[in-house]
Steps between C-alpha positions, in 0.01 A plus 500: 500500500428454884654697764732211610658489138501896407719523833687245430547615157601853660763366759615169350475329826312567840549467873189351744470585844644272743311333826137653651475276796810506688475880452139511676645293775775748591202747497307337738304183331464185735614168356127337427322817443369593146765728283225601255233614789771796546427629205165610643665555854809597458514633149772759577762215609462335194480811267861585694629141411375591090683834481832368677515261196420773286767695665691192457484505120254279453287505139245270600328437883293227547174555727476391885249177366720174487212362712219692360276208374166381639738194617755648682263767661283235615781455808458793579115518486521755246375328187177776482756760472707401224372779239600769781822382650673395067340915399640643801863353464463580136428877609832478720723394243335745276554768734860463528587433100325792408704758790806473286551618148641200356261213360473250765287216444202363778479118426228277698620237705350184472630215684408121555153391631723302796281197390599178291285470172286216436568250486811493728243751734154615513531798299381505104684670274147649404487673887863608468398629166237749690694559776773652307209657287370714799833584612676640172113695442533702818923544419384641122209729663730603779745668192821219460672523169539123475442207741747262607490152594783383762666244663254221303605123481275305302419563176135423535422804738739720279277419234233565702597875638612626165136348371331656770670788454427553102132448601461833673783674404707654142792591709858339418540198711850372663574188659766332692551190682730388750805252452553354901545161427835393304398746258136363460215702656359309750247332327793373250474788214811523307558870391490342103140399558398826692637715205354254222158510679470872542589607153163333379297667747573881407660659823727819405806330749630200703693387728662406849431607832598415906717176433710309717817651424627736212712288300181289426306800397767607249422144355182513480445824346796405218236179433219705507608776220605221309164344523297815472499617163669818568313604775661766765583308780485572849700415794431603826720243740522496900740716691767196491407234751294567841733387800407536917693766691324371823146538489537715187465364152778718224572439127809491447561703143588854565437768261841423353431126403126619382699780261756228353211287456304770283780549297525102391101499452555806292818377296300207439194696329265497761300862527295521816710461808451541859463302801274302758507389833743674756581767262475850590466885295904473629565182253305670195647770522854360468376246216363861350785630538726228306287484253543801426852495514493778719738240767701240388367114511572383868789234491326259673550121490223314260272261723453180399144317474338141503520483137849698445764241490847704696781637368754289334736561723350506849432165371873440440549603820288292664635164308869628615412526850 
């Protein structure tokens, strides 16, 4: 049994970290700088962003490397440095899991190469194939208990990170997508075929990530355990919806409407639950908390997504006005 499973066995369920790159920003990152150079530069800001999730209640933090890839380093002239920069995040996750004396998971971030694959782009699934390769080598060296694929939307370079992935690597292997476009990932996956696709190709979980709104996340991970063979699932939506206050972009879901959230994913059977952009050690540690049951579920109005048809009777309403 992996690590991911023997936790899960242990605690029936488990709670992710929430956001790494709004959290650098308050620290000091400038918008169009690299996040994961600061794990060489600035390791101590994001070891303190690891253990507030820790502190948070968080079972499983994912490692500061959504753009660790040859591809996405490459704009940032750091594509030599790729070994260096994944081992080094890996050592600050690592760092704070192993402070506390709980079992908290390091997971490797792995996100999108940023390019379209041939032959909508240039790319070949072949050089995605290596690219993920390198990345998820130096995450395994660097000591992560599993790697994790995010915030994907075409199932050809899913395919391609969790084969790159298994080509250097024995570690469990998570993925999740992200639902943005009337429940469709933007490259028009439904969560039935991500779920279908992904039980045939060995990872240990799946699931749903970022997203355009939370009601269309709950959908999609409901499709995707259905699809997936019985899979744990993972969802790990946006802070509600980002909104301008001025010259300041906001999401709009405070830790309350994250914690009621939680509780439907987890009254619907899904077992690895935290949260993406906007979110904040503040939000996990009220959906901790809920979960828990040590406070009660946040009464909290349900939102309503692209693909949730509204209430019956707001729509009453509406005809009688």
């Amino acid at each position: 049994m992996n690590a991911l499973n023997a936790l899960l066995e242990t605690n029936g369920y488990l709670v992710i970290d929430g956001a790494m790159g709004t959290e650098l920003f308050a620290a000091g990152l400038t918008s169009g700088d690299s996040p994961e150079l600061w794990n060489v530069e600035n390791p101590e800001a994001v070891q303190a962003v690891h253990r507030a999730y820790v502190a948070a209640g968080s079972d499983i933090i994912l490692t500061n490397t959504f753009g660790g890839t040859r591809f996405r380093m490459k704009l940032h002239k750091l594509e030599d440095r790729v070994d260096e920069i994944n081992r080094a995040a890996a050592a600050n996750a690592r760092l704070a899991a192993d402070e506390t004396d709980r079992t908290v998971l390091v997971a490797g971030s792995m996100g999108p190469t940023g390019e379209l694959l041939f032959p909508l782009g240039e790319l070949t699934a072949q050089e995605a194939q290596e690219g993920f390769a390198e990345q998820a080598k130096a995450l395994t060296a660097g000591g992560v208990d599993l790697l994790w694929l995010e915030t994907l939307s075409s199932l050809e370079e899913m395919e391609a990170g969790v084969k790159g992935a298994q080509s250097v690597s024995d570690l469990p292997i998570v993925v999740t997508m992200s639902y943005d476009t009337a429940g469709r990932t933007m490259m028009g996956v439904t969560g039935t075929e991500m779920g279908a696709r992904l039980a045939e190709l060995g990872v240990s979980a799946t699931g749903a990530n970022c997203g355009a709104n939370l009601a269309d996340t709950e959908s999609a991970v409901a499709q995707i355990k259905e699809a997936s063979g019985g899979l744990p699932v993972v969802s790990k939506g946006n802070a509600g919806i980002p909104v301008w206050v001025g010259s300041d972009l906001h999401y709009d879901g405070t830790p309350e409407i994250m914690a009621a959230h939680a509780h439907r994913l987890r009254e619907a059977g899904i077992s690895l639950i935290g949260a993406c952009c906007g979110s904040t050690p503040a939000h996990i540690a009220y959906i901790s908390s809920v979960l828990k049951g040590e406070k009660p579920v946040p009464d909290v109005e349900r939102p309503v997504g692209t693909v949730t048809s509204p209430p019956k009777e707001k729509r009453r309403r509406r005809r009688q006005g």
